[in-house]
TORPA-4810 file (N, C-alpha, C, O; in nm, 3 decimals):
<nodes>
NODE_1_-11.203_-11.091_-10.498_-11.163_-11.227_-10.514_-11.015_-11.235_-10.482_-10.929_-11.156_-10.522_X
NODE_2_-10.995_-11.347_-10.399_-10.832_-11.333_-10.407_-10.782_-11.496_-10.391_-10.847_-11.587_-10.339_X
NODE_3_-10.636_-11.507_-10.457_-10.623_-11.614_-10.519_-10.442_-11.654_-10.472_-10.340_-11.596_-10.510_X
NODE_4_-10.453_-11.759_-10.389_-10.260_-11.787_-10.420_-10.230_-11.859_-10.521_-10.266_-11.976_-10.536_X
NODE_5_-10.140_-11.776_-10.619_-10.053_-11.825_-10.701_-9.964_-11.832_-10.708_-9.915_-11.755_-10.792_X
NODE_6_-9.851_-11.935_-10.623_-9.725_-11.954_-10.622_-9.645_-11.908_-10.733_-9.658_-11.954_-10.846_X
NODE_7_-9.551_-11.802_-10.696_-9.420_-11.818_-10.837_-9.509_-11.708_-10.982_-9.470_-11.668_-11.092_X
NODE_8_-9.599_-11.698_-10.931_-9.715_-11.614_-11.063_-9.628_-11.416_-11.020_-9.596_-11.357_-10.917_X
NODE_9_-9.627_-11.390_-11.143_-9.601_-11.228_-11.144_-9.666_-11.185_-11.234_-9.722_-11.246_-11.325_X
NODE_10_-9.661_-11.053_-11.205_-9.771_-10.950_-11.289_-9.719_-10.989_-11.467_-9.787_-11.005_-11.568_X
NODE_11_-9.625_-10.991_-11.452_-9.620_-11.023_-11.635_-9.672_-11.146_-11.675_-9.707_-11.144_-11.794_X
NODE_12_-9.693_-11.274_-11.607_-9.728_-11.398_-11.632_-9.888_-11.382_-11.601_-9.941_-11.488_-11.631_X
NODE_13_-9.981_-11.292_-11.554_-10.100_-11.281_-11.581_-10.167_-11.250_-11.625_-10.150_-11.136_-11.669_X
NODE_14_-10.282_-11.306_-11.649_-10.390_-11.321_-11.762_-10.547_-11.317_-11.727_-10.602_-11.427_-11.725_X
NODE_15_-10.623_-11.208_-11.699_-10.699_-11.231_-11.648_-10.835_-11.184_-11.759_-10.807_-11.083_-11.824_X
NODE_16_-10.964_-11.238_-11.786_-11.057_-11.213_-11.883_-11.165_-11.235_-11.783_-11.156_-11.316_-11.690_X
NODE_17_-11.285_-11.145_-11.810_-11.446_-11.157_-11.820_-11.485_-11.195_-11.893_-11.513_-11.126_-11.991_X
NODE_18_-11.517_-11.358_-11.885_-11.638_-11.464_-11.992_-11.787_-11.387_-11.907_-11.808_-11.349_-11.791_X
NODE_19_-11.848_-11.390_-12.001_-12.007_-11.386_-11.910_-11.956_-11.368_-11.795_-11.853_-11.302_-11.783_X
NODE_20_-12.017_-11.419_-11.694_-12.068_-11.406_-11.559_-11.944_-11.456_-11.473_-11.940_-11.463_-11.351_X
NODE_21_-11.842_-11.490_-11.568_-11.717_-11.563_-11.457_-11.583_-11.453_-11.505_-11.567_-11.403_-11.617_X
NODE_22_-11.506_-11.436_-11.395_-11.371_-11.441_-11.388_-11.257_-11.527_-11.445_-11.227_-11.618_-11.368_X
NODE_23_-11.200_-11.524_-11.537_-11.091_-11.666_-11.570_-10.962_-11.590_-11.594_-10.921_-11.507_-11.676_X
NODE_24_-10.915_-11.655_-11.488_-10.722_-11.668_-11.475_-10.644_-11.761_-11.539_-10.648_-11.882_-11.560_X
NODE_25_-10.568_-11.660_-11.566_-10.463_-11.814_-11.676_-10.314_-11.672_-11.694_-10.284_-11.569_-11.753_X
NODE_26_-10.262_-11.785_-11.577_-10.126_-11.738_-11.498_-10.026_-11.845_-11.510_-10.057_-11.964_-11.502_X
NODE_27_-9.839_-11.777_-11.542_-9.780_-11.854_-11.490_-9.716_-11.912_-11.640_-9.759_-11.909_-11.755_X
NODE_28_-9.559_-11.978_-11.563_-9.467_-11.971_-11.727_-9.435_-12.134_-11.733_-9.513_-12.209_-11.675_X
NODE_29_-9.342_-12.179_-11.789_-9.316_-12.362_-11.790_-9.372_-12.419_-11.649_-9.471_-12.486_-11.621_X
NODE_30_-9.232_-12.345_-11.546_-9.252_-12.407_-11.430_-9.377_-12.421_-11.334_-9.401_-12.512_-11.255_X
NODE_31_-9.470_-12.276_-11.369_-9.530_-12.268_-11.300_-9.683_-12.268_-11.397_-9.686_-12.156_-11.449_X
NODE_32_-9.786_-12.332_-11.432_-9.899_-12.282_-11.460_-10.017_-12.311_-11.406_-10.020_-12.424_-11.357_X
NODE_33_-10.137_-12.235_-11.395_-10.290_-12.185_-11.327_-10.376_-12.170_-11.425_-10.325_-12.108_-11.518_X
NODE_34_-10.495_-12.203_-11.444_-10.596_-12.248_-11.537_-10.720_-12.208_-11.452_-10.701_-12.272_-11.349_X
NODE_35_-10.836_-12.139_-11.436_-10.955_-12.114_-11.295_-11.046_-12.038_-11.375_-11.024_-11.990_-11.486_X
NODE_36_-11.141_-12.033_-11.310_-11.189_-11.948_-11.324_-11.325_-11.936_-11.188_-11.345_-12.032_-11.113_X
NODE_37_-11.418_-11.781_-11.175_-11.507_-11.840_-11.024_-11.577_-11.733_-11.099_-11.547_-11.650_-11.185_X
NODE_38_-11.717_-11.780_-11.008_-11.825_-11.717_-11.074_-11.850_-11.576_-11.015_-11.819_-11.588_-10.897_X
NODE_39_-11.885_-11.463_-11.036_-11.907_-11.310_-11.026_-12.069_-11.307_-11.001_-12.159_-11.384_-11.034_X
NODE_40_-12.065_-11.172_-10.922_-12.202_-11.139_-10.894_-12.201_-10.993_-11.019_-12.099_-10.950_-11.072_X
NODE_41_-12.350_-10.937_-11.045_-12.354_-10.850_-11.127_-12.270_-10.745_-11.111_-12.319_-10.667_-11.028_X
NODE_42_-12.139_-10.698_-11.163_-12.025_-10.601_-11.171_-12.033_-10.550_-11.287_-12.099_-10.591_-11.383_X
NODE_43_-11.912_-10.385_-11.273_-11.900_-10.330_-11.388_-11.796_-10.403_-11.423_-11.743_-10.418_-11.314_X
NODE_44_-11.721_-10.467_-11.509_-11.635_-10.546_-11.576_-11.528_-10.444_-11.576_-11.415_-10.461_-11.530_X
NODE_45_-11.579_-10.329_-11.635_-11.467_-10.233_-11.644_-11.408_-10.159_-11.536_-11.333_-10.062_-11.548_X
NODE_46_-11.459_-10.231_-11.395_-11.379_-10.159_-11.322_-11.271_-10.284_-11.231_-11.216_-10.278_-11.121_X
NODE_47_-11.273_-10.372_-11.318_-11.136_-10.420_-11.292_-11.022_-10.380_-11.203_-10.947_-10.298_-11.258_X
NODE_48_-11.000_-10.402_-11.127_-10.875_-10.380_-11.052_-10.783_-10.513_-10.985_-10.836_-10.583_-10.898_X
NODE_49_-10.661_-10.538_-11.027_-10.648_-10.663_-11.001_-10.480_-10.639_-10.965_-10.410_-10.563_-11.031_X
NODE_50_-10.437_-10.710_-10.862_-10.295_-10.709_-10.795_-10.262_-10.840_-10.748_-10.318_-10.924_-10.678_X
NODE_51_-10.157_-10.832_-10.807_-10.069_-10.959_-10.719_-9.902_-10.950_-10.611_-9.797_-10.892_-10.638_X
NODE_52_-9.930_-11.010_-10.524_-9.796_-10.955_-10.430_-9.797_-11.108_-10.352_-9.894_-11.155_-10.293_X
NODE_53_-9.658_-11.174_-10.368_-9.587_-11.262_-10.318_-9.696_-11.352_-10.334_-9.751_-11.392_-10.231_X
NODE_54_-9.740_-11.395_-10.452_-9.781_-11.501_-10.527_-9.929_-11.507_-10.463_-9.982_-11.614_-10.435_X
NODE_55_-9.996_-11.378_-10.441_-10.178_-11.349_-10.391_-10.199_-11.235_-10.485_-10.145_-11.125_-10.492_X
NODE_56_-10.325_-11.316_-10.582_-10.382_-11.193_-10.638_-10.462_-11.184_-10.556_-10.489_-11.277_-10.481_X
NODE_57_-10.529_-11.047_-10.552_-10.657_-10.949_-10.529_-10.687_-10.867_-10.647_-10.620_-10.772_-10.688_X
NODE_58_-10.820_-10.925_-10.706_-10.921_-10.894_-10.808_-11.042_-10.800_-10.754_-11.130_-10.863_-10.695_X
NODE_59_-11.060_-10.664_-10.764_-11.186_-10.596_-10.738_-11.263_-10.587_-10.817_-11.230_-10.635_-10.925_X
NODE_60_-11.399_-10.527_-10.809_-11.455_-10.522_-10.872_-11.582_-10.420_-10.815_-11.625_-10.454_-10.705_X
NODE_61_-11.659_-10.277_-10.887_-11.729_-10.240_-10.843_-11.850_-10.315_-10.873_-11.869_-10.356_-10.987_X
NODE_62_-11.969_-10.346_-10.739_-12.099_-10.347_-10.792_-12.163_-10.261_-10.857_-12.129_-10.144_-10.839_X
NODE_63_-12.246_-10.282_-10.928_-12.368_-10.307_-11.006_-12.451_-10.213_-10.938_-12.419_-10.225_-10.820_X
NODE_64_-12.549_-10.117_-10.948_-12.641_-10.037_-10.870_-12.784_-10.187_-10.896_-12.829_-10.259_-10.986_X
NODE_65_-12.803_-10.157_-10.742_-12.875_-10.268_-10.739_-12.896_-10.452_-10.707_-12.989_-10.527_-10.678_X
NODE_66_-12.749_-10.463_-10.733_-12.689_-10.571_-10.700_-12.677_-10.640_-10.494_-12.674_-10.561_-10.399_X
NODE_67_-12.673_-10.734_-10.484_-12.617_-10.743_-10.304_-12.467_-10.729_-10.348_-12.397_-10.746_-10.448_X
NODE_68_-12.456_-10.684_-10.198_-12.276_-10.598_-10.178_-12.237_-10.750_-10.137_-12.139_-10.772_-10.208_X
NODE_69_-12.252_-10.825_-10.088_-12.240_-10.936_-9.976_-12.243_-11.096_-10.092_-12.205_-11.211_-10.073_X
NODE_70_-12.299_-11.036_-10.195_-12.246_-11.176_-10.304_-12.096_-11.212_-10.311_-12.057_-11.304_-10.383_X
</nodes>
């Protein structure tokens, strides 16, 4: 998943697994982000998530069994 967030840095992010969605909640006075997008079956725990010049990139391994292509 990847996401522009103007002005957002690694200390101003916030990222959680509700159920089946992703939700971001980034960003200080000037700047704030509220989202969230829906996930295909993943390990939650393999989280991997970066941000560089205001673009996160969120990974995530599939699921054995899952489509790669969701």
């Amino acid at each position: 998943m990847i996401a522009e967030l103007p002005g957002v840095t690694e200390e101003s992010l916030r990222l959680a697994v509700q159920g089946s969605r992703l939700v971001i909640d980034a960003g200080d006075a000037a700047h704030h982000y509220h989202t969230s997008a829906a996930l295909p079956p993943v390990d939650v725990s393999s989280l991997h998530a970066s941000i560089k010049n205001g673009v996160l990139e969120a990974t995530f391994k599939c699921l054995p069994g899952a489509p790669a292509d969701t």
